[in-house]
C-alpha positions in Angstrom: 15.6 -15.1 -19.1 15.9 -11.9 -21.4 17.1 -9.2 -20.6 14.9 -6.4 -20.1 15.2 -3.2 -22.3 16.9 -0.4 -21.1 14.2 2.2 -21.0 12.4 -0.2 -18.0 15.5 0.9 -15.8 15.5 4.2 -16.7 13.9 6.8 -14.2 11.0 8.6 -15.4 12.8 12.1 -14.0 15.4 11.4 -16.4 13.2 11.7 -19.6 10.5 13.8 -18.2 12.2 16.9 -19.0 12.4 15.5 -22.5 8.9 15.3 -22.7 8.6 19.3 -21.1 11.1 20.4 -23.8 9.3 19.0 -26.3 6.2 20.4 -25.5 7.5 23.7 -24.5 9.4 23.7 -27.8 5.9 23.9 -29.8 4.2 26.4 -27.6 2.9 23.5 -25.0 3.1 23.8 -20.9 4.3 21.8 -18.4 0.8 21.8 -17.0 -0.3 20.3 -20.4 2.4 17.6 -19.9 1.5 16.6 -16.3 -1.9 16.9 -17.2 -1.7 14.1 -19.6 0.3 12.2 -18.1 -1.9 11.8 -14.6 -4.9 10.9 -17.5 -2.8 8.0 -18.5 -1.2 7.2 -15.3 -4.1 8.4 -12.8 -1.7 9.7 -10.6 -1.9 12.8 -8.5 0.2 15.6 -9.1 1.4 15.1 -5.6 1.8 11.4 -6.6 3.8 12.4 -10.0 6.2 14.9 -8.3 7.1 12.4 -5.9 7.8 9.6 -8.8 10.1 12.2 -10.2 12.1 13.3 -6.9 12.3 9.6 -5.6 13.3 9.3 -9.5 11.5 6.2 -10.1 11.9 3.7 -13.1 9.8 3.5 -16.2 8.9 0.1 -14.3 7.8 0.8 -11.0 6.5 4.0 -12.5 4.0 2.2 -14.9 3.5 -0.4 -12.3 2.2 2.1 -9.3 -0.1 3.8 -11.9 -3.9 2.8 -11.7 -3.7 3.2 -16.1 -6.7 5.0 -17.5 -8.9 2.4 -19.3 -9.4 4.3 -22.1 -5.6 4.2 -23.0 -6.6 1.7 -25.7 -7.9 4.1 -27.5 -4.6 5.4 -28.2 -3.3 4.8 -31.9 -0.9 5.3 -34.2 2.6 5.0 -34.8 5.4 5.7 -32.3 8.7 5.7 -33.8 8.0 3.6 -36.6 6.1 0.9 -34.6 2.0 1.3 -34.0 1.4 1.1 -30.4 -1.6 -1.0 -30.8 0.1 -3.4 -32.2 3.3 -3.3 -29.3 2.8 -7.0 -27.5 4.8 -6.1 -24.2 2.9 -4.3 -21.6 5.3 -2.4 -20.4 6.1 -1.4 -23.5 3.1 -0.3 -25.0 2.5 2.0 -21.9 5.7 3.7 -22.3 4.5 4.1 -26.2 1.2 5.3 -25.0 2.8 8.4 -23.1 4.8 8.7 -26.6 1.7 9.3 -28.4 0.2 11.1 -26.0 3.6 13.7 -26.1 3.9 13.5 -29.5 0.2 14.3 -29.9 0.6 17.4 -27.4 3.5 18.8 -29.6 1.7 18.7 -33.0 -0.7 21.0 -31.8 -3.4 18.8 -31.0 -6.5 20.2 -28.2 -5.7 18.4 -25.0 -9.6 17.4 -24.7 -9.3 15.3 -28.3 -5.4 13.9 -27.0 -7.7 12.8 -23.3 -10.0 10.3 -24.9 -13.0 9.2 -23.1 
């Protein structure tokens, strides 16, 4: 069996303020952030605070979530690789919330980043 990438252990509280920063960095909120990511995820904020103090993985993270269907409308290219095209699950969510962060920071209206 393969072993599984690193990011799948890692918890989501440990990267989340990455995501913040990033934001924050180009004028973007935290509320902006947690916004999005309960779109994706369709967490609560109660739910997401408590992923991030019980510091869950990327893994059980994504794997709680009830994922927005409209995810698949998320495209483009995330560190050199399109998500679309991304043929592990797991992956390709992690990339999604990517894209979605990336999206955030370049100044984008969070009603056009929230398709559907």
């Amino acid at each position: 069996m393969a072993t599984k990438h690193r990011i799948y252990t890692t918890s989501f509280a440990s990267v989340y303020p990455h995501y913040i920063a990033k934001a924050e960095k180009k004028g973007r909120t935290k509320a902006e952030v947690d916004q999005i990511i309960r779109w994706l995820t369709g967490f609560s904020q109660a739910e997401l605070d408590a992923h991030i103090a019980g510091r869950s993985d990327f893994e059980t993270f994504f794997d709680q979530a009830s994922k927005n269907p409209a995810r698949t409308q998320i495209k483009g290219v995330v560190c050199g690789v399109r998500v679309e095209e991304i043929a592990e699950p797991l992956m390709r969510e992690i990339r999604y919330l990517d894209k979605l962060i990336d999206e955030l920071a370049k100044g984008r209206p969070v009603e056009k980043i929230l398709r559907g």
